[in-house]
PQR file of N, CA, C, O and H, with PARSE charges and radii, in Angstrom:
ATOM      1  N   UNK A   1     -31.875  16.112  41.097 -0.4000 1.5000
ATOM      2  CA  UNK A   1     -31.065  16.144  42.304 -0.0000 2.0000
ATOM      3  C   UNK A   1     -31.743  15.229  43.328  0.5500 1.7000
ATOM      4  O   UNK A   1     -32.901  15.466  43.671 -0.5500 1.4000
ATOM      5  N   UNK A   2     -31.045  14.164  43.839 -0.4000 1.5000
ATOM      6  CA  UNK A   2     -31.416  13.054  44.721 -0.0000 2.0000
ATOM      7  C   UNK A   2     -32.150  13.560  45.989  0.5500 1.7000
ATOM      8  O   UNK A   2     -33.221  13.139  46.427 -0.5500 1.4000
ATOM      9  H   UNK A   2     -30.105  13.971  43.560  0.4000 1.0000
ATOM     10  N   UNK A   3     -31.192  14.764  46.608 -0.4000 1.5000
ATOM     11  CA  UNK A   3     -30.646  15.043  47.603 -0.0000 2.0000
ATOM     12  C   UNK A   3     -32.133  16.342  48.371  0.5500 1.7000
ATOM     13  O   UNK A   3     -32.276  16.926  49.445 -0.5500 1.4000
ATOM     14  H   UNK A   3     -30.322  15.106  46.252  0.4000 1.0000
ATOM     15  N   UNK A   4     -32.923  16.256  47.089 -0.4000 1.5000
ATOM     16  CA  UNK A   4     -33.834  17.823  46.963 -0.0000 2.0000
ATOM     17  C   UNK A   4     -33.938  18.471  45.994  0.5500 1.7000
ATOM     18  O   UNK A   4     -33.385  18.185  44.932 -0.5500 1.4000
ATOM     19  H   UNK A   4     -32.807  15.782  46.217  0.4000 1.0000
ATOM     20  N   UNK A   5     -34.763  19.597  46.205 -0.4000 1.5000
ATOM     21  CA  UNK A   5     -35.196  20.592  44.967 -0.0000 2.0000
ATOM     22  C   UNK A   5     -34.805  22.006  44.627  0.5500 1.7000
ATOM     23  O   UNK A   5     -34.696  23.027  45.305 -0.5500 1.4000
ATOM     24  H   UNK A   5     -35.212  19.830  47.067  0.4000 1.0000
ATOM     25  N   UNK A   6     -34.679  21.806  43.709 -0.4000 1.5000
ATOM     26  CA  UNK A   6     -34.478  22.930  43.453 -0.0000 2.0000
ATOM     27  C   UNK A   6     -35.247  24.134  42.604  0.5500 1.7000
ATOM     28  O   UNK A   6     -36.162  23.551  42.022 -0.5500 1.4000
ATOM     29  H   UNK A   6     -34.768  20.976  43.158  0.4000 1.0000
ATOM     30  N   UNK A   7     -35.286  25.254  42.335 -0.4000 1.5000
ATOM     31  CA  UNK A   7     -36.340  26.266  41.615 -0.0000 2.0000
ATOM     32  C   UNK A   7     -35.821  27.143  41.107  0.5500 1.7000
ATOM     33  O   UNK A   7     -35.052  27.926  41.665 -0.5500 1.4000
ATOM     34  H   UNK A   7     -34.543  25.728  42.807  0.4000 1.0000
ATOM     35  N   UNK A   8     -36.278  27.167  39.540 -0.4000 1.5000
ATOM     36  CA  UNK A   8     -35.005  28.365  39.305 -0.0000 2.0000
ATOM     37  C   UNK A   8     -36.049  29.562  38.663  0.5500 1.7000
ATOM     38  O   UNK A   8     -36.817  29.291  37.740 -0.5500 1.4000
ATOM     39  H   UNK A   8     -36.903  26.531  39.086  0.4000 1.0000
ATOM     40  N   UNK A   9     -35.985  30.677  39.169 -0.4000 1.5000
ATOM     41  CA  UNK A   9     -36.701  31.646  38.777 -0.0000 2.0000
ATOM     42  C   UNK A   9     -35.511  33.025  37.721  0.5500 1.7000
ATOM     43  O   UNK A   9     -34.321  32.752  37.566 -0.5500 1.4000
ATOM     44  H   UNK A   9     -35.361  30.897  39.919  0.4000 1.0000
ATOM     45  N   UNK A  10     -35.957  34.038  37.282 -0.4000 1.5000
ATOM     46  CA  UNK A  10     -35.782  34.903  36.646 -0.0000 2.0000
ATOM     47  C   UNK A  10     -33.982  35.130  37.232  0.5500 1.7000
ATOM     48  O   UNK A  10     -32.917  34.771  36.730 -0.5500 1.4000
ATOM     49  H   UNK A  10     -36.924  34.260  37.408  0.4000 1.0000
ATOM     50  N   UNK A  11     -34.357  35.984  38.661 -0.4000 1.5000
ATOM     51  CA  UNK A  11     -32.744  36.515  39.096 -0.0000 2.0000
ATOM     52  C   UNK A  11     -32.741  35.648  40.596  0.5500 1.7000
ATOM     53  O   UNK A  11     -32.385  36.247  41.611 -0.5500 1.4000
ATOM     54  H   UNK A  11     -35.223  36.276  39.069  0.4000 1.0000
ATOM     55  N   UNK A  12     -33.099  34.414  40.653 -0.4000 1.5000
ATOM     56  CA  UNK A  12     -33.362  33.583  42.084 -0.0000 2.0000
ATOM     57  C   UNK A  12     -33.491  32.288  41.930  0.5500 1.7000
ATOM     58  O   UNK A  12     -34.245  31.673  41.177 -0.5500 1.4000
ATOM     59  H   UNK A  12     -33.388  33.928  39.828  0.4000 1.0000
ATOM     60  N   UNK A  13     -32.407  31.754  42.985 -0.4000 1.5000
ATOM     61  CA  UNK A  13     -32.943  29.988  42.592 -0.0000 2.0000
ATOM     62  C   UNK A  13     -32.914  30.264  44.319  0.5500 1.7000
ATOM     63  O   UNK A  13     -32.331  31.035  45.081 -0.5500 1.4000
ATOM     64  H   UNK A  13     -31.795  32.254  43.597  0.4000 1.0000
ATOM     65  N   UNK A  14     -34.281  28.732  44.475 -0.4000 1.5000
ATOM     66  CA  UNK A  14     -34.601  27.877  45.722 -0.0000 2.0000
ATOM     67  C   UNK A  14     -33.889  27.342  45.747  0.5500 1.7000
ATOM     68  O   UNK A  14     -33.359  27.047  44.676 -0.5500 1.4000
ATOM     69  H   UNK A  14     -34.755  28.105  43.856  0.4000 1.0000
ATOM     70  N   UNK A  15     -33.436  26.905  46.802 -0.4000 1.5000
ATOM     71  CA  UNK A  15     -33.171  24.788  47.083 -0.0000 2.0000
ATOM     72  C   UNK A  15     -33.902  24.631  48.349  0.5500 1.7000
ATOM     73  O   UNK A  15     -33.966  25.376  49.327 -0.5500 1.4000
ATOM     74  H   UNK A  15     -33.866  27.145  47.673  0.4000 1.0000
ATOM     75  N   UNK A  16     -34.455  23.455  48.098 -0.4000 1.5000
ATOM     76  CA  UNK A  16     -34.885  22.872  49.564 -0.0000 2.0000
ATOM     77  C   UNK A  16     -34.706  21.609  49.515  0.5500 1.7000
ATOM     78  O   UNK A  16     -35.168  20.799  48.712 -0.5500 1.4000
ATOM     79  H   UNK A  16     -34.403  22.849  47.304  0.4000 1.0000
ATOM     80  N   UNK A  17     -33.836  21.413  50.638 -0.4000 1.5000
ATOM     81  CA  UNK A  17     -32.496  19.777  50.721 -0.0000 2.0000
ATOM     82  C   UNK A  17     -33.846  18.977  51.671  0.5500 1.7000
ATOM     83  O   UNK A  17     -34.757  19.524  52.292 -0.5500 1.4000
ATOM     84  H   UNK A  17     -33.462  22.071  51.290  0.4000 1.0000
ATOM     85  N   UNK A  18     -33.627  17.896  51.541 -0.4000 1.5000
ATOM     86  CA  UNK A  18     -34.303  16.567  51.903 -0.0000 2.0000
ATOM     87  C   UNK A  18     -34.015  16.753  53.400  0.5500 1.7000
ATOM     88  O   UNK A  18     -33.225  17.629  53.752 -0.5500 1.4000
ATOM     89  H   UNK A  18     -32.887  17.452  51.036  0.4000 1.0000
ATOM     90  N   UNK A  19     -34.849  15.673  54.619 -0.4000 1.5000
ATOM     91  CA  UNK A  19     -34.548  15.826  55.830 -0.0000 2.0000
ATOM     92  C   UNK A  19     -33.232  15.110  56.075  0.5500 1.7000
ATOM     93  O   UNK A  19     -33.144  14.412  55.064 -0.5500 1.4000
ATOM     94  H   UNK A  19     -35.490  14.961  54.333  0.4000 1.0000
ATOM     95  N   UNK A  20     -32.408  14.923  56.640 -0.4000 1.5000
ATOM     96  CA  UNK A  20     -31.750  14.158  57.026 -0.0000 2.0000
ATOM     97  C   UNK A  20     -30.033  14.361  56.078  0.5500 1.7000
ATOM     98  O   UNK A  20     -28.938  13.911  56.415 -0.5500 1.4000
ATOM     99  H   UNK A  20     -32.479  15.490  57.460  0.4000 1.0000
ATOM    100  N   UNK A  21     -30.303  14.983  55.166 -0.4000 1.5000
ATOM    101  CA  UNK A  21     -28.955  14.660  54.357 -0.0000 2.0000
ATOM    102  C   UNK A  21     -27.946  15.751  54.745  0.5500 1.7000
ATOM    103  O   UNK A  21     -28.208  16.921  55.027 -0.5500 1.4000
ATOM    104  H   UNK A  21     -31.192  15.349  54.892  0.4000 1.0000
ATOM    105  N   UNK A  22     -26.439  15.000  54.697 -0.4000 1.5000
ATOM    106  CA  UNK A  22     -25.341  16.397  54.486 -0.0000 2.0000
ATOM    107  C   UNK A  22     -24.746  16.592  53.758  0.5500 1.7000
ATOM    108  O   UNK A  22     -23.793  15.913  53.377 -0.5500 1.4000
ATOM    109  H   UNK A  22     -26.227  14.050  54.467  0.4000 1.0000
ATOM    110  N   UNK A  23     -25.231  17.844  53.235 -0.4000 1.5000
ATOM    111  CA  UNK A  23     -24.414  18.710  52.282 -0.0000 2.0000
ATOM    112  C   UNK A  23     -23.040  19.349  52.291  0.5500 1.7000
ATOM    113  O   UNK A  23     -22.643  20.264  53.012 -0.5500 1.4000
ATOM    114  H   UNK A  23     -26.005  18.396  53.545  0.4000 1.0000
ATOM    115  N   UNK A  24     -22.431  18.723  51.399 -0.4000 1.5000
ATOM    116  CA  UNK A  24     -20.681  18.426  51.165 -0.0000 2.0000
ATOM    117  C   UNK A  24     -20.265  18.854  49.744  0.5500 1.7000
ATOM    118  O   UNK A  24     -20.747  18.903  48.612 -0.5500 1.4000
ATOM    119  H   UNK A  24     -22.754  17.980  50.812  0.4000 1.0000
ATOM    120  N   UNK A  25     -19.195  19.119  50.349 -0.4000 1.5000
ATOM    121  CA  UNK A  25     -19.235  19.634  48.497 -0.0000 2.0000
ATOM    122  C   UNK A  25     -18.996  18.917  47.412  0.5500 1.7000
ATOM    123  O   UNK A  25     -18.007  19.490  46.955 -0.5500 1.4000
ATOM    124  H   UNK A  25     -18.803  19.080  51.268  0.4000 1.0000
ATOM    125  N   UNK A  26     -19.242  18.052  46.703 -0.4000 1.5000
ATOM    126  CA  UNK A  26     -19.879  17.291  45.600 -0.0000 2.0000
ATOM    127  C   UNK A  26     -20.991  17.320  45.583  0.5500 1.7000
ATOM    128  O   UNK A  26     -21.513  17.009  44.513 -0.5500 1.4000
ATOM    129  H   UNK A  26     -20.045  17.587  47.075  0.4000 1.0000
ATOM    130  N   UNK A  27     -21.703  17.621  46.495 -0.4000 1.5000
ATOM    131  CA  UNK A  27     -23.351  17.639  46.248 -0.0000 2.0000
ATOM    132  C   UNK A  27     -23.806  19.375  46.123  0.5500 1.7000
ATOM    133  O   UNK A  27     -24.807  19.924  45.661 -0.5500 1.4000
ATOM    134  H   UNK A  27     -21.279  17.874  47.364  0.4000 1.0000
ATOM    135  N   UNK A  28     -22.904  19.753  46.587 -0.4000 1.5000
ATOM    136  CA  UNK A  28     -23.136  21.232  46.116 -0.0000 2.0000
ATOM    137  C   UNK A  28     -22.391  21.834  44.436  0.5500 1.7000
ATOM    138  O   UNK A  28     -22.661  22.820  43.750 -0.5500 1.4000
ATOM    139  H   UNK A  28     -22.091  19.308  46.962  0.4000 1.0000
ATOM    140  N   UNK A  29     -21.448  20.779  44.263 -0.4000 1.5000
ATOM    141  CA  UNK A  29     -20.774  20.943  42.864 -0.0000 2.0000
ATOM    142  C   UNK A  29     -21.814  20.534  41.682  0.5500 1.7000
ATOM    143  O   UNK A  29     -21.903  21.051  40.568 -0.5500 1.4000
ATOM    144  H   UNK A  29     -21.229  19.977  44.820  0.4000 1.0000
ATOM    145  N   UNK A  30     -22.833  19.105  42.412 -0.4000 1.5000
ATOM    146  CA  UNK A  30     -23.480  18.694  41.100 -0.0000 2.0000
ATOM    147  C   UNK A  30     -24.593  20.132  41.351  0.5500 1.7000
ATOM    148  O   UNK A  30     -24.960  20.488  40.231 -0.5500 1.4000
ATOM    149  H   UNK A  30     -22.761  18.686  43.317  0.4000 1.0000
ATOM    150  N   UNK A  31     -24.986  20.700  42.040 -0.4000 1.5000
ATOM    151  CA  UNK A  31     -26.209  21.200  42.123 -0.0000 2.0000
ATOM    152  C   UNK A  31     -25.917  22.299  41.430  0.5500 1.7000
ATOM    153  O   UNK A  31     -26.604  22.673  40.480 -0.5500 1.4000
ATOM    154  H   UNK A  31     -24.688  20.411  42.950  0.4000 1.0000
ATOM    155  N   UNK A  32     -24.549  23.097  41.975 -0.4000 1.5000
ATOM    156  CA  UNK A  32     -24.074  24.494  40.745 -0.0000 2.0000
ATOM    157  C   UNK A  32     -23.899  23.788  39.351  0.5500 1.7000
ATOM    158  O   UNK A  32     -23.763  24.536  38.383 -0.5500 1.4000
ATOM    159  H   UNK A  32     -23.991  22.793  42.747  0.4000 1.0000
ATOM    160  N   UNK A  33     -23.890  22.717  39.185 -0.4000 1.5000
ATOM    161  CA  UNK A  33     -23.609  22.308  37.399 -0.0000 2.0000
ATOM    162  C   UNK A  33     -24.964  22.825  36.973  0.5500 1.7000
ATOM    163  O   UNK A  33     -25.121  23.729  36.153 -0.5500 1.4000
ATOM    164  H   UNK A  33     -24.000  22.109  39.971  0.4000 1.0000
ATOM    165  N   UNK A  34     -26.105  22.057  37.716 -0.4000 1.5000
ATOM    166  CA  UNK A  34     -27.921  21.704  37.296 -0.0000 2.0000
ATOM    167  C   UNK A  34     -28.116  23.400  36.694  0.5500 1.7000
ATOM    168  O   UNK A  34     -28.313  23.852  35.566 -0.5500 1.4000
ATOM    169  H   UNK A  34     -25.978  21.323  38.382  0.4000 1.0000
ATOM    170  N   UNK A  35     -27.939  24.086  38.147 -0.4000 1.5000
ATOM    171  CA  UNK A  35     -28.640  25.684  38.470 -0.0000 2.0000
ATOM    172  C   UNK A  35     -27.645  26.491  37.504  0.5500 1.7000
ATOM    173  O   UNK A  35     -28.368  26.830  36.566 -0.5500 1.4000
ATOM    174  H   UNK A  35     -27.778  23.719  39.063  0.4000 1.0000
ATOM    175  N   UNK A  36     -26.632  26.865  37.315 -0.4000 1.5000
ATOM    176  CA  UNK A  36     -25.775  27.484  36.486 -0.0000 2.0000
ATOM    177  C   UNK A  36     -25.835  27.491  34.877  0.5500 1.7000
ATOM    178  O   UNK A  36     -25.722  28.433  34.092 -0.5500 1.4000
ATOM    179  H   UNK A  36     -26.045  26.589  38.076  0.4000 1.0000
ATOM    180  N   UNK A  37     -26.020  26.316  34.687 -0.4000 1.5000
ATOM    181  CA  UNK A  37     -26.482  25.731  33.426 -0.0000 2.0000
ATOM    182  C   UNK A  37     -27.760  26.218  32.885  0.5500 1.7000
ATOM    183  O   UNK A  37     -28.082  25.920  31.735 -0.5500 1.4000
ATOM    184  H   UNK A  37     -26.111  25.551  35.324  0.4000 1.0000
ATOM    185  N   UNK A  38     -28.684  27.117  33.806 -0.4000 1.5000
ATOM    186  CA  UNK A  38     -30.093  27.538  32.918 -0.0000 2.0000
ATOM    187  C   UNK A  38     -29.611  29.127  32.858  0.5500 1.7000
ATOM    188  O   UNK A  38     -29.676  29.844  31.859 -0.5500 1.4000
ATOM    189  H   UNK A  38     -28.422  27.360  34.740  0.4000 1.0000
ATOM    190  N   UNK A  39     -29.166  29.461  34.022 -0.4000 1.5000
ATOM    191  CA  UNK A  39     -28.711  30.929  33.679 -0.0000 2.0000
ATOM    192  C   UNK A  39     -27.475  31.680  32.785  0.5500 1.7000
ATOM    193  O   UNK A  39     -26.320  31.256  32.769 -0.5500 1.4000
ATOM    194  H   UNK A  39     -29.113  28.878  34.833  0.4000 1.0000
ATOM    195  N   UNK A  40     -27.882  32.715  32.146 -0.4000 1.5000
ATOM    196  CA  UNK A  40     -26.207  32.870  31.111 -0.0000 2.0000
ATOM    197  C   UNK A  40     -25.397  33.399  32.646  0.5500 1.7000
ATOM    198  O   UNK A  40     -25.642  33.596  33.836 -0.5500 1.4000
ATOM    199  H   UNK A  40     -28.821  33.060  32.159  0.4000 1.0000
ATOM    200  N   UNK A  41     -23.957  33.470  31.352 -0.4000 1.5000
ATOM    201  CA  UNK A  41     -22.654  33.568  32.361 -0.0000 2.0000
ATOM    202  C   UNK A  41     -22.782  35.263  33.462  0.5500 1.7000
ATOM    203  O   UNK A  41     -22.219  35.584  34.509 -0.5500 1.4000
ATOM    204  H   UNK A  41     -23.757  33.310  30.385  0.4000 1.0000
ATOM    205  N   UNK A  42     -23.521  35.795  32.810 -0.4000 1.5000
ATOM    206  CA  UNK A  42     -23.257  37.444  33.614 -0.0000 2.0000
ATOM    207  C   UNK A  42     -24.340  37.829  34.119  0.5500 1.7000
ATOM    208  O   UNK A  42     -24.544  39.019  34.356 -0.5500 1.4000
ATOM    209  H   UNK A  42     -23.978  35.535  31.960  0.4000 1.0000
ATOM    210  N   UNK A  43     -25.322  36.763  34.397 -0.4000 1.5000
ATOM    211  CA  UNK A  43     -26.679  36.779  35.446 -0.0000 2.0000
ATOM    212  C   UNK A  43     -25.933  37.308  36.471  0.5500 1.7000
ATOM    213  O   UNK A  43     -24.716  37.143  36.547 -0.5500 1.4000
ATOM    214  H   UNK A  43     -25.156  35.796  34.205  0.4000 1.0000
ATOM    215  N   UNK A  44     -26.939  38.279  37.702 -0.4000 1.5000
ATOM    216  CA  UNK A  44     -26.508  38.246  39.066 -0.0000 2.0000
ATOM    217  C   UNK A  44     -27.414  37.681  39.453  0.5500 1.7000
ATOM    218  O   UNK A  44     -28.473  37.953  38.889 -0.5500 1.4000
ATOM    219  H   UNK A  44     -27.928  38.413  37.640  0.4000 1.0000
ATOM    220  N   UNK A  45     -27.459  36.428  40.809 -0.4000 1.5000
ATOM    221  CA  UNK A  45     -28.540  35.971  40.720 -0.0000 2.0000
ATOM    222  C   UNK A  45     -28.416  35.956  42.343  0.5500 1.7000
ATOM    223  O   UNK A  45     -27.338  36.251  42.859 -0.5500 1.4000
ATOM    224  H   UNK A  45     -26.599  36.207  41.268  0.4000 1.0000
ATOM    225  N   UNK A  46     -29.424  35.644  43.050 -0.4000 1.5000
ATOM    226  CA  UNK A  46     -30.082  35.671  44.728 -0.0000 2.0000
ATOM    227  C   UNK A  46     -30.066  33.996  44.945  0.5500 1.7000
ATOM    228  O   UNK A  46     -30.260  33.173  44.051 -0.5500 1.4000
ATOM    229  H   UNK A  46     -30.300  35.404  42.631  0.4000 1.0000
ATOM    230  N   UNK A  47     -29.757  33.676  46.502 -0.4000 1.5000
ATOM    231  CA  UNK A  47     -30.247  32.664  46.312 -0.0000 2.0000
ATOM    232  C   UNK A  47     -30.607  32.208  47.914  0.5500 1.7000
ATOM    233  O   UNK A  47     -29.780  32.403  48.805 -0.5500 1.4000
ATOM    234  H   UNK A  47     -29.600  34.344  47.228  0.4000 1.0000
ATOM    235  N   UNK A  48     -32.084  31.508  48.216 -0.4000 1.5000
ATOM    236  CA  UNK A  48     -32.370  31.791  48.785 -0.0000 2.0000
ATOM    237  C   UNK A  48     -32.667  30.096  49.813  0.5500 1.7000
ATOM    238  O   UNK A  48     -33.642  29.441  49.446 -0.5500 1.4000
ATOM    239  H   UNK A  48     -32.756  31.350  47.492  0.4000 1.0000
ATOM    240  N   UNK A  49     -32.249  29.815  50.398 -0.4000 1.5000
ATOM    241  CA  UNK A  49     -32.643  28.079  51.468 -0.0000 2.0000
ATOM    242  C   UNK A  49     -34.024  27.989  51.890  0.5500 1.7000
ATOM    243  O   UNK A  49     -34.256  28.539  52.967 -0.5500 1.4000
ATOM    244  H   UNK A  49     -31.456  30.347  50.696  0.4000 1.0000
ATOM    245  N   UNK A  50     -35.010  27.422  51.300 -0.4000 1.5000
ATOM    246  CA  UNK A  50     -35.920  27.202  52.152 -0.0000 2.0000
ATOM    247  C   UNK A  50     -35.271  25.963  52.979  0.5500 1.7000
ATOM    248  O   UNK A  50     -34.640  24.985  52.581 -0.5500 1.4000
ATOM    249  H   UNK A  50     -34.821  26.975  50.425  0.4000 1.0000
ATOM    250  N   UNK A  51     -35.557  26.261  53.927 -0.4000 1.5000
ATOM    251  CA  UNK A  51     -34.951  25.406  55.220 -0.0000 2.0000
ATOM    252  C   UNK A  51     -36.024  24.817  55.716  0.5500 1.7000
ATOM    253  O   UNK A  51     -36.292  25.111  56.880 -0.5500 1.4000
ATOM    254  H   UNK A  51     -36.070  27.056  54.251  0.4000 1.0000
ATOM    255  N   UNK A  52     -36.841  23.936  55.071 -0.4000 1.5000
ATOM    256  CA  UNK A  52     -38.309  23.144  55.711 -0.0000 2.0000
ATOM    257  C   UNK A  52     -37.793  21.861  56.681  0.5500 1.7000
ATOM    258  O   UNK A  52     -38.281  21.646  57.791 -0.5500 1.4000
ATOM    259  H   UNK A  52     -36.623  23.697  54.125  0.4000 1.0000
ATOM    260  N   UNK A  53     -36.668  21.004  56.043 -0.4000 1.5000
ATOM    261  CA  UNK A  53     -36.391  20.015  56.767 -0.0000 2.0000
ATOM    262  C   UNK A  53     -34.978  19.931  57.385  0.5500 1.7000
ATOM    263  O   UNK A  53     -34.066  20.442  56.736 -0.5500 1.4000
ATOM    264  H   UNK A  53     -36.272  21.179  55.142  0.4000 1.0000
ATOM    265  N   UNK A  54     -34.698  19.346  58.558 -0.4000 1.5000
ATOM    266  CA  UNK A  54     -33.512  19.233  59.522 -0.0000 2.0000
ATOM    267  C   UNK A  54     -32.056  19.176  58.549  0.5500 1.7000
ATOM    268  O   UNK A  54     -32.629  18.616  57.614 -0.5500 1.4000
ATOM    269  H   UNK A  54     -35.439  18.930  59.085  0.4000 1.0000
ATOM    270  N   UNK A  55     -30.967  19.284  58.164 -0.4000 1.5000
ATOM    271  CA  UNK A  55     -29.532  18.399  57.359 -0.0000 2.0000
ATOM    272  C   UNK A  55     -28.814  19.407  57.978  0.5500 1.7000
ATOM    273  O   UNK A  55     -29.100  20.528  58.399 -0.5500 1.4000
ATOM    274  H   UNK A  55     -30.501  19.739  58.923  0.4000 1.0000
ATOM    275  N   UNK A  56     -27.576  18.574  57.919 -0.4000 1.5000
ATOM    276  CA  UNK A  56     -26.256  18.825  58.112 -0.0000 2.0000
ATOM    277  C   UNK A  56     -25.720  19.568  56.882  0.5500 1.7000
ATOM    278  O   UNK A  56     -26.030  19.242  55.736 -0.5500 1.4000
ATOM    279  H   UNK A  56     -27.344  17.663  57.578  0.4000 1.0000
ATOM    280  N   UNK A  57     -24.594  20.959  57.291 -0.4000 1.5000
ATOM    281  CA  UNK A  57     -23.906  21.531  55.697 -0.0000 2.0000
ATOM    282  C   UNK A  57     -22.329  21.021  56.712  0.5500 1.7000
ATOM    283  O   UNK A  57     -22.183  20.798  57.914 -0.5500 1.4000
ATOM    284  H   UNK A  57     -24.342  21.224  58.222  0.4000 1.0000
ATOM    285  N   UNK A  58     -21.610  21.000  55.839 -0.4000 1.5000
ATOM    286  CA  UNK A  58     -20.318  20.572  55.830 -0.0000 2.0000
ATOM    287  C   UNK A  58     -19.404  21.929  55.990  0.5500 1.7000
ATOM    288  O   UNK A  58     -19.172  22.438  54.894 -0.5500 1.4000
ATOM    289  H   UNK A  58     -21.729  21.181  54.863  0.4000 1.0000
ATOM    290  N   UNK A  59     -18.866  22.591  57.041 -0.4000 1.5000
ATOM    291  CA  UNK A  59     -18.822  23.904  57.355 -0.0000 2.0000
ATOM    292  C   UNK A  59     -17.250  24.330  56.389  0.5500 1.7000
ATOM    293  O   UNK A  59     -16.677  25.420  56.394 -0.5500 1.4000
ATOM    294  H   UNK A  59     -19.055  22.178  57.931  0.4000 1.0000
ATOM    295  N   UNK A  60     -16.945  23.365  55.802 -0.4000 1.5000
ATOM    296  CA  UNK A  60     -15.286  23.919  55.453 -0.0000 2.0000
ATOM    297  C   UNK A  60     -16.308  23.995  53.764  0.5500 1.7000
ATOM    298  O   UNK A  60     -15.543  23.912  52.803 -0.5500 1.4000
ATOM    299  H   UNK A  60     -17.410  22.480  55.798  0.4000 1.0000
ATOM    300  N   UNK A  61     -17.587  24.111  53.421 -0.4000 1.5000
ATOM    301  CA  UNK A  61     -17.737  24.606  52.153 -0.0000 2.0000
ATOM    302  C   UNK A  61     -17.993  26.003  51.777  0.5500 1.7000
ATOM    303  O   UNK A  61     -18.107  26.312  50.591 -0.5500 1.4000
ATOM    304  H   UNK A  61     -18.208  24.179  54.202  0.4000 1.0000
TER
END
C-alpha cells in the first residue's frame, strides 16, 4: 500500500496512512482487498487508526 501501513494481527488490523494523503474510496477499496484477503470470511475483526500523521478522509466514505 503506497498510501501507508498496514498490520494485521489475530482479531485486529492497524493502518497508519502517510502524512499528507486523502483517503477516498479506492484507496480504501484497495486496502479492504490487501487486509480481507489474510482473514477467513466469518472473522470478527477490530480495527484500530493509528493516527501518527496529519490526512484528509473523504467524509461521504
Amino acid at each position: 500500500m503506497s498510501y501507508g501501513n498496514y498490520f494485521l494481527c489475530k482479531k485486529i488490523f492497524i493502518l497508519e496512512l502517510n502524512a499528507g494523503i486523502h483517503l477516498d474510496w479506492p484507496k480504501i477499496q484497495e486496502a479492504a482487498k490487501d487486509i480481507l484477503s489474510f482473514y477467513d470470511e466469518d472473522d470478527k475483526l477490530g480495527y484500530i487508526s493509528n493516527r501518527i500523521n496529519s490526512y484528509s478522509v473523504d467524509p461521504q466514505v
